[in-house]
RODO-2510 file (C-alpha; in nm, 4 decimals, decimal comma):
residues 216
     n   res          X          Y          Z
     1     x    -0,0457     4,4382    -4,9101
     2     x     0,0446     4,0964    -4,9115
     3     x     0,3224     4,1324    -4,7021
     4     x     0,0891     4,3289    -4,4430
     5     x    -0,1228     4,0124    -4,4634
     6     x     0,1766     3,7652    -4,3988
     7     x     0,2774     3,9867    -4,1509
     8     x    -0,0751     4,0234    -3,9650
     9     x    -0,1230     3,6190    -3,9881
    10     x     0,1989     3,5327    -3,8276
    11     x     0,1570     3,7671    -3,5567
    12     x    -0,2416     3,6383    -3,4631
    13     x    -0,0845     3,2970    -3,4733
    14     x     0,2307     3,3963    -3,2618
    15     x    -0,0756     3,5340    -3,0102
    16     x    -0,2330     3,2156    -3,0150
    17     x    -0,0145     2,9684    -2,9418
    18     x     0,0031     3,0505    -2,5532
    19     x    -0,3630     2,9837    -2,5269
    20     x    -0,3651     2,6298    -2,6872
    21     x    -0,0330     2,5101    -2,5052
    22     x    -0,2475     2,6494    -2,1223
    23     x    -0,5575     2,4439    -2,2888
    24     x    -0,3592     2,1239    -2,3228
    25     x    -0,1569     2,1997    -1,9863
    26     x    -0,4758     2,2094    -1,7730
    27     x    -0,6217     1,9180    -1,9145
    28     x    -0,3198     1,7525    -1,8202
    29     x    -0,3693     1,8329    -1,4967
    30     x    -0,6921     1,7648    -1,4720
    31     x    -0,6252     1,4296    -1,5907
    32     x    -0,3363     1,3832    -1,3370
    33     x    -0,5887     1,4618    -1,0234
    34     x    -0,8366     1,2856    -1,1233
    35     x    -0,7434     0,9353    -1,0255
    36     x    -0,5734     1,0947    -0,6911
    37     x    -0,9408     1,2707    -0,6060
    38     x    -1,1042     0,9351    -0,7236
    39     x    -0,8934     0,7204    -0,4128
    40     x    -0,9256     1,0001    -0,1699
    41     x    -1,3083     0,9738    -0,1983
    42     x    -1,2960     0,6323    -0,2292
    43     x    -1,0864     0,5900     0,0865
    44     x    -1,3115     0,8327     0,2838
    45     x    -1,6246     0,6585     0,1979
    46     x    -1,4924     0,3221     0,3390
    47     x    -1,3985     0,5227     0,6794
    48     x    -1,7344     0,6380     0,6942
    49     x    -1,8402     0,2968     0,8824
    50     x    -1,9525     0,4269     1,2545
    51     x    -1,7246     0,1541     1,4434
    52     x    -1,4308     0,3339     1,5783
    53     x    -1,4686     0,3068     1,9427
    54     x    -1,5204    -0,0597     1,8792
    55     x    -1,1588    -0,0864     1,7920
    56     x    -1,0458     0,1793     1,9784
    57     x    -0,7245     0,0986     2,2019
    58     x    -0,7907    -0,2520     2,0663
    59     x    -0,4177    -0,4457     1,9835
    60     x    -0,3025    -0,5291     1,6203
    61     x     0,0618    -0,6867     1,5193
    62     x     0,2100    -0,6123     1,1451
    63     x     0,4245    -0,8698     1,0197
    64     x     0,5689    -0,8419     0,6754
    65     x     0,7593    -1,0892     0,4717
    66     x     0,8864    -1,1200     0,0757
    67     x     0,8947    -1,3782    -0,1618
    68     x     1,2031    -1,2606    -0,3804
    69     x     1,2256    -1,4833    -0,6805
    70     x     1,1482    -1,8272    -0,4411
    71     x     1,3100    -1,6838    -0,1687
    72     x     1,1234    -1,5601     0,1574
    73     x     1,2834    -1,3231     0,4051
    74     x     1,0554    -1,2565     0,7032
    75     x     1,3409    -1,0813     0,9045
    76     x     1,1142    -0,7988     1,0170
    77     x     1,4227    -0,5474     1,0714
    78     x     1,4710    -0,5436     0,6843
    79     x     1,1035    -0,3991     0,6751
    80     x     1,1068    -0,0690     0,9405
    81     x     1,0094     0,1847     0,6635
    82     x     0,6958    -0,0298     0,4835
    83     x     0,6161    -0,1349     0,8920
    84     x     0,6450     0,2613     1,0096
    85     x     0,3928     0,3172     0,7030
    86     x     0,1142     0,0933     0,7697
    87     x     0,1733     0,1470     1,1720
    88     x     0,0985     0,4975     1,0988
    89     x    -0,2235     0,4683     0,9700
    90     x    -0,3619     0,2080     1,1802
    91     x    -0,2762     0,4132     1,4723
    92     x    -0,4813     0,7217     1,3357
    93     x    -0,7899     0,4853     1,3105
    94     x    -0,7200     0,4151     1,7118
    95     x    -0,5839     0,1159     1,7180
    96     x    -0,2419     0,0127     1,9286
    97     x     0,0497    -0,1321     1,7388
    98     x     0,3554    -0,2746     1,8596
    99     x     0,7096    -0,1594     1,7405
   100     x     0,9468    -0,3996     1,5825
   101     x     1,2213    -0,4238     1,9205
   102     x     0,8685    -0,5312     2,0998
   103     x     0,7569    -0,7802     1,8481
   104     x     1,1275    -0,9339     1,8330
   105     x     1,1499    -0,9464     2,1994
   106     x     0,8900    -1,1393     2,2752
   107     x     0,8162    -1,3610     1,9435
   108     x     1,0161    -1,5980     1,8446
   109     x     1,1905    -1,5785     1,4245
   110     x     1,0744    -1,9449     1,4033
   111     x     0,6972    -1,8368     1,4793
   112     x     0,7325    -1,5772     1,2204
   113     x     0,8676    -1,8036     0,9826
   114     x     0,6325    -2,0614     1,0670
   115     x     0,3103    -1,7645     1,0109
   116     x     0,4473    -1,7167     0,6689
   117     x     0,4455    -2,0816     0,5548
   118     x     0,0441    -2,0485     0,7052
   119     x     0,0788    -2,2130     0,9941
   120     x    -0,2363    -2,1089     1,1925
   121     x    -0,1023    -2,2640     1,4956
   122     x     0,2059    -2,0132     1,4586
   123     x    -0,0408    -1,7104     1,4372
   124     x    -0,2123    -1,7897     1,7457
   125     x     0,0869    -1,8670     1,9667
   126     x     0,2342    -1,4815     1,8289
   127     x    -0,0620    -1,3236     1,9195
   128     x    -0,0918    -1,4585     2,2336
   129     x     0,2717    -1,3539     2,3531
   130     x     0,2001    -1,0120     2,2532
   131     x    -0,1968    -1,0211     2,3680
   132     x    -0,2749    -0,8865     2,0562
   133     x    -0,6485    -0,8667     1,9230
   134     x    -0,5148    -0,9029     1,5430
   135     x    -0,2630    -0,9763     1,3253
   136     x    -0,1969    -0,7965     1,0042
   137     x     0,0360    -0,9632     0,7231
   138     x     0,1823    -0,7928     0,4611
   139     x     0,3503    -1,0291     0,2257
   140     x     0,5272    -0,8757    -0,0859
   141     x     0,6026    -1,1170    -0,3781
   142     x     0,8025    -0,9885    -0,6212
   143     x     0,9647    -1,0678    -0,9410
   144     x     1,2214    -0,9522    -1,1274
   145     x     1,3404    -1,0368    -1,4988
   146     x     1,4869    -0,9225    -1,8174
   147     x     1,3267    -0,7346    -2,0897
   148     x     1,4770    -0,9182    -2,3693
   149     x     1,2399    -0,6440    -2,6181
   150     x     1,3844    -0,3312    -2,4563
   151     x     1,7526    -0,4758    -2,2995
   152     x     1,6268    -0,3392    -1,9180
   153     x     1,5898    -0,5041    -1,6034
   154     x     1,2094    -0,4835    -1,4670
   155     x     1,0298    -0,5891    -1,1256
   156     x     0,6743    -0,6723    -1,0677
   157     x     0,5899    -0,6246    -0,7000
   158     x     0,2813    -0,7646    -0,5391
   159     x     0,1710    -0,7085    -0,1938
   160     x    -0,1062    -0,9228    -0,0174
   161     x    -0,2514    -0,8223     0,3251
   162     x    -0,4331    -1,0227     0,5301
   163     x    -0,6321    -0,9381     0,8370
   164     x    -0,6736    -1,2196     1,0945
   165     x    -0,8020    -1,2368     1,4484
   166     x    -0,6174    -1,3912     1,7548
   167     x    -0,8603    -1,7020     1,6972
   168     x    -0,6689    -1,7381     1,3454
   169     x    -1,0129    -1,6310     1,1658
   170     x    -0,9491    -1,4465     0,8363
   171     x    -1,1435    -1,1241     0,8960
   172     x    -1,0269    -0,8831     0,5629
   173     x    -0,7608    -0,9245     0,2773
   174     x    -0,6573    -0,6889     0,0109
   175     x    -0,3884    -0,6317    -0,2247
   176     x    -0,2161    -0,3697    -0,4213
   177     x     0,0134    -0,3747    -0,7307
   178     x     0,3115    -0,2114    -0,9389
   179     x     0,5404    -0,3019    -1,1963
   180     x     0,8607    -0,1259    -1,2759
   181     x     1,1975    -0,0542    -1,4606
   182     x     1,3736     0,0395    -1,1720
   183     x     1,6028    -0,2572    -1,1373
   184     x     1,7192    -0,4830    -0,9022
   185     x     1,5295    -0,2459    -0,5513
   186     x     1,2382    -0,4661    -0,4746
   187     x     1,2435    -0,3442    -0,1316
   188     x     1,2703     0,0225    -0,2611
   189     x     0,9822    -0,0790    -0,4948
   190     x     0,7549    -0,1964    -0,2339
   191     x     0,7919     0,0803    -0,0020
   192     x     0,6830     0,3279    -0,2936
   193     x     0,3930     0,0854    -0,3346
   194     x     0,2992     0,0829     0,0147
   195     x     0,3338     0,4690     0,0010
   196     x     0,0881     0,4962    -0,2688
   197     x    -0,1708     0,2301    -0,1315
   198     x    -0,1562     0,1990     0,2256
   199     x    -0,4558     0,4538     0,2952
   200     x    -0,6739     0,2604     0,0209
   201     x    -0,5197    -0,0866     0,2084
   202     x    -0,6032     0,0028     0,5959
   203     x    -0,9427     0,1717     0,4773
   204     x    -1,0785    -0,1859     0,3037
   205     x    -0,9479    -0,3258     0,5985
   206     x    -1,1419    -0,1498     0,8345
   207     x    -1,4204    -0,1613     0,6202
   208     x    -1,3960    -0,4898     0,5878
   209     x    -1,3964    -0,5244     0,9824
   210     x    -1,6594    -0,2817     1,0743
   211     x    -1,9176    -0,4673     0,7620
   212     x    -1,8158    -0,8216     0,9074
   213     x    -1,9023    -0,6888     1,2983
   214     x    -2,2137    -0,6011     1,2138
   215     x    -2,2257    -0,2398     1,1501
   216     x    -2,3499    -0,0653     0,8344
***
């Protein structure tokens, strides 16, 4: 008898176990989507503003420069794939961008250089050149150390956007941040960054916009 009952127990706890481990799985999951649902509503609320045709066809120029450890590099050829990211979405909201063989044509790498130490007088002579309505700056700032504790290289990344008109006037700015253990890939860092904000980033922008225009 007792062996039927040994027998009996480990068999109703053999059937069991497949039920709790699906019970913890889908509240894993659960817990994984929540946060993604939370930005995607978050980032469709702030496009609900009614002022699309007001920027419709209208002109915008991305910029994007790093700060790596002290040391800015505002070549905008070492930036195509965080560029191609935000272009993306800003042209989906209807605006016009410029590609980076236009911008580098016709604005000078001192003007750049010049935008990123906040010259305001740089800003409006770029805009000008390439008749745009707005300028959009993404400036990355990242830092990378030891981990003395756990003997690994980390990087903090940091990027700051900042939505100006041709006048110079600051219209929107927003940020987004990430730290990591990858190593030495800041670049590589920020993209996956970018990737994982920019549709939070050009939404508060255009929020931002359509708010400080006038329209609710």
């Amino acid at each position: 008898m007792k062996i039927f009952l040994l027998v009996l127990s480990s068999c109703l706890a053999f059937m069991g176990a497949p039920q709790a481990q699906t019970f913890k799985f889908s509240t894993a999951e659960n817990e994984d989507t929540a946060p993604k649902e939370a930005q995607q509503a978050k980032v469709a609320a702030m496009l609900q503003t009614p002022c699309r045709s007001k920027i419709k066809n209208q002109k915008i120029m991305v910029l994007i420069g790093e700060d790596h450890n002290g040391r800015v590099v505002t070549s905008q050829t070492s930036f195509s794939a965080h560029f191609d990211a935000i272009n993306a979405r800003l042209q989906t909201l209807g605006l016009r961008t410029f590609t980076q063989a236009q911008i580098k044509a016709q604005v000078a790498q001192a003007e750049i250089d010049a935008y990123f130490r906040n010259d305001p007088d740089a800003a409006i002579s770029a805009s000008r050149k390439m008749a745009a309505q707005y300028i959009l700056r993404g400036f990355i700032s990242t830092q990378a150390s030891r981990n003395a504790m756990i003997r690994v290289n980390q990087v903090n990344v940091r990027m700051n956007f900042t939505l100006t008109s041709a006048a110079g006037k600051a219209v929107s700015q927003t940020s987004a941040e990430s730290a990591s253990y990858a190593g030495q890939d800041t670049a590589g860092m920020a993209l996956t960054l970018i990737n994982e904000k920019a549709d939070e980033v050009v939404a508060t922008l255009y929020s931002d916009y359509c708010n400080q225009a006038g329209f609710k």
